[in-house]
C-alpha positions, 0 to 999 in steps of 0.5 A: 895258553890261548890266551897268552897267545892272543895277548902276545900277538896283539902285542905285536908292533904293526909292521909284523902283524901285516907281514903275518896277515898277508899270508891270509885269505880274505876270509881268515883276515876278516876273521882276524879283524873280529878279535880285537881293536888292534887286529881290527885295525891292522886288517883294515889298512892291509895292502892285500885289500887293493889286490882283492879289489883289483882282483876280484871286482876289477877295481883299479882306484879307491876313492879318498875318503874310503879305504880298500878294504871299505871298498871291497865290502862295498863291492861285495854288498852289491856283487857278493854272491858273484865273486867267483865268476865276476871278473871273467864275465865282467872281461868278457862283456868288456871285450864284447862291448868295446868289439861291438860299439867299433864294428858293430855298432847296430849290434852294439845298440841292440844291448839290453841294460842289466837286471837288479838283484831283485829282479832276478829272484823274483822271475826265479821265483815267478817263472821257474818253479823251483829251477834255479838259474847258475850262478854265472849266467845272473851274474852276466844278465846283472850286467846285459840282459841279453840283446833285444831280437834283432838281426844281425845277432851277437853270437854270430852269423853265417850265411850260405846259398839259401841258409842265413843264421844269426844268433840273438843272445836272449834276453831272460823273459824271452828265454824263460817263455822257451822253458822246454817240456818235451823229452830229451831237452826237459827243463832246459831254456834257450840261450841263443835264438835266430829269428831267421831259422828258429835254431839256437842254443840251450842250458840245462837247468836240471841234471834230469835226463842226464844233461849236466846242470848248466852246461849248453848246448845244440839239440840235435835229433835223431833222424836215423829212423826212416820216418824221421820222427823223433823217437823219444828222448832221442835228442842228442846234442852238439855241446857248446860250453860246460857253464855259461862263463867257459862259453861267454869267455871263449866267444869274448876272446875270439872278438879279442883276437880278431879271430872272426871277421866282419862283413857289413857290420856283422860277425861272421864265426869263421876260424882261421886255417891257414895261409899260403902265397904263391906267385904273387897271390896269397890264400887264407883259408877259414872254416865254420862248423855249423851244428844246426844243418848237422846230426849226431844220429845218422853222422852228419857234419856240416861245414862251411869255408871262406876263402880269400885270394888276394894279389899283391900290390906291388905285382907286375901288371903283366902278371894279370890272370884269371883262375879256371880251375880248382882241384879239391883233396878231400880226407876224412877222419877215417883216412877215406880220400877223395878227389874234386875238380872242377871249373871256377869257384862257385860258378865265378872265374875272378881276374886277379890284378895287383891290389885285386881280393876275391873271397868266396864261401862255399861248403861241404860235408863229412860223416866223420866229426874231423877232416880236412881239405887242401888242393890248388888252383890253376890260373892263366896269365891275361898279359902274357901267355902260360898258366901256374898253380896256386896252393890252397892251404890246408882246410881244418874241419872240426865239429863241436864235442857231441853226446849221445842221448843213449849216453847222457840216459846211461848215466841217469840210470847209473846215478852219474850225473855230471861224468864227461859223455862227450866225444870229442871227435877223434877216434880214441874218445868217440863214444860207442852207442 
């Protein structure tokens, strides 16, 4: 019966044939391919190999000489074990690359060419005892080898009073030499370095100790003990990405966006807040959480905030003025309010004219994960006599999920290894322990 089955199918005149491979996947269609000549042939001109290609490898045109599907096995000797994870992180380096050669271009030059298959297998094979690196990051280091160490780094800068952070997207050799031993981050190598401050990022290569095996993240150790030694194991984390695909994609879509502006050719990780015009002159708020002055244990979070005021042009000269004061608002998660005032911005009393931008950065902190800030500002006219207010926008504070190292312990004695132990930061996911 199967047989007549068969027989009857390939008998089948070709445009009812394609029409009942189009509803395959590529694997069934391959499959088909092995049955007979007709099915061979079939397959092999089907329309659906042009969307695979386009797909799956970002291939927009087939050569003349070569059909699509001739095209994709092609693609898939070279990228194969990628294929779930390719077209997002070849966006993302797309994105990172056109962003970075038009505004950054010291940065843009500081990239490293990609690694071959081969070299890949053989540093897992050499420096990693046994560890194996996910999927998603060899298919991006396939693609960059990371950055060579300088400053200004790709991942993004901060600056603020005596603190100036930069983070290097490591390239593999260098991130193997950090393979960490110590409790609380064994078996996890850095991702993401500043050479300034020696602060970066790590992935988990193990589930061990409870991490989720690939996810990254900021340590962040326990510092509620009155000596402020590490207790062991104590070493919390503020996580910044469950893969290397989420965390690499949300960065490439921020550059995409223009979320983050560049100063001096480098990339400042501020997010926009909000915007307000009053009189003439207009706020824009943005704000950066910075996990590597804050601390899960005791709670600490640490932020900081970039605020341009700017004149229109089209103002009247008469409308010239200076700001004396600034008055603050302050709530945090908890619902706790407090109040700020005080003369200038940071020791400066800008004089707005038409045309005129002033921008300043400054910080602040809460014990909460989440809070927020508005207020105004008072200004005095040069021209002419009188005073008025200026709203300041609100100010949106967040912190990145974090983890308890009691939590991710838990979850290692109860055999849960990858279940969700992060919190979030809003009162109803805010873990216990």
């Amino acid at each position: 019966m199967a047989e007549e089955e068969g027989s009857y199918l390939s008998s089948l005149p070709v445009i009812p044939l394609f029409k009942i491979f189009s509803f395959l996947d590529k694997q069934d269609v391959a499959k088909c391919s092995q049955v007979c000549s007709r099915f061979n042939q079939v397959a092999s001109t089907l329309p659906s190999w042009k969307k695979w290609c386009e797909d799956i490898w970002l291939v927009e045109e087939c050569p003349p000489c070569i059909t699509w599907k001739q095209l994709f096995s092609k693609w898939q000797m070279k990228w194969g074990r990628y294929q779930s994870c390719y077209a997002t992180i070849k966006r993302a380096w797309t994105v990172i690359e056109e962003f970075t050669r038009l505004h950054c271009p010291a940065i843009y030059a500081s990239l490293n060419d990609g690694l071959s298959e081969e070299e890949l297998n053989e540093t897992e094979v050499n420096k990693l005892n046994g560890l194996k690196l996910p999927n998603d990051l060899r298919c991006s280091l396939r693609i960059h080898n990371g950055q060579r160490l300088v400053s200004p780094g790709l991942i993004g800068s901060m600056a603020i009073s005596n603190h100036y952070q930069s983070e290097c997207l490591l390239e593999l050799t260098v991130a193997l030499s950090g393979l960490q031993r110590r409790d609380g981050l064994r078996n996890c190598i850095p991702i993401s370095f500043c050479v300034h401050t020696g602060n970066g990022q790590f992935m988990a290569l193990t589930n061990e100790e409870g991490h989720n095996w690939g996810e990254i993240f900021w340590p962040s150790p326990d510092r509620s003990v009155d000596n402020f030694e590490i207790p062991t194991m104590k070493m919390h984390h503020f996580l910044s990405g469950a893969n290397f695909t989420s965390w690499l994609s949300a960065y490439a879509e921020k550059l995409e966006n223009h979320s983050y502006p560049v100063v001096d050719n480098e990339i400042y990780t501020f997010s926009f807040s909000d915007k307000a015009t009053t009189k003439d002159i207009t706020i824009v708020t943005r704000t950066a959480f910075l996990p590597e002055l804050s601390s899960v244990k005791p709670p600490l979070f640490f932020f900081t905030y970039r605020i341009s005021i700017s004149m229109d042009p089209k103002a009247s000269v008469m409308n010239k003025c200076q700001l004396t004061t600034r008055h603050w608002f302050i709530t945090d998660a908890n619902g706790i309010k407090e109040e700020v005032h005080g003369d200038g911005v940071v020791g400066e009393f800008p004089v707005m004219y038409p045309g005129a931008i002033h921008e300043y950065i400054s910080c602040t902190t809460f014990s909460t994960p989440t809070g927020q800030m508005e207020g105004h500002y008072v200004f005095r006219y040069l021209n002419k006599k009188g005073t008025f207010d200026v709203k300041i926008p609100l100010l949106k504070f967040s912190s990145l999920p974090y983890v308890f190292a009691e939590k991710r312990l838990l979850n290692v004695s109860e055999g849960k290894y990858g279940e969700d132990c992060t919190s979030s930061g809003s009162d109803d996911r805010e873990s216990t322990l």
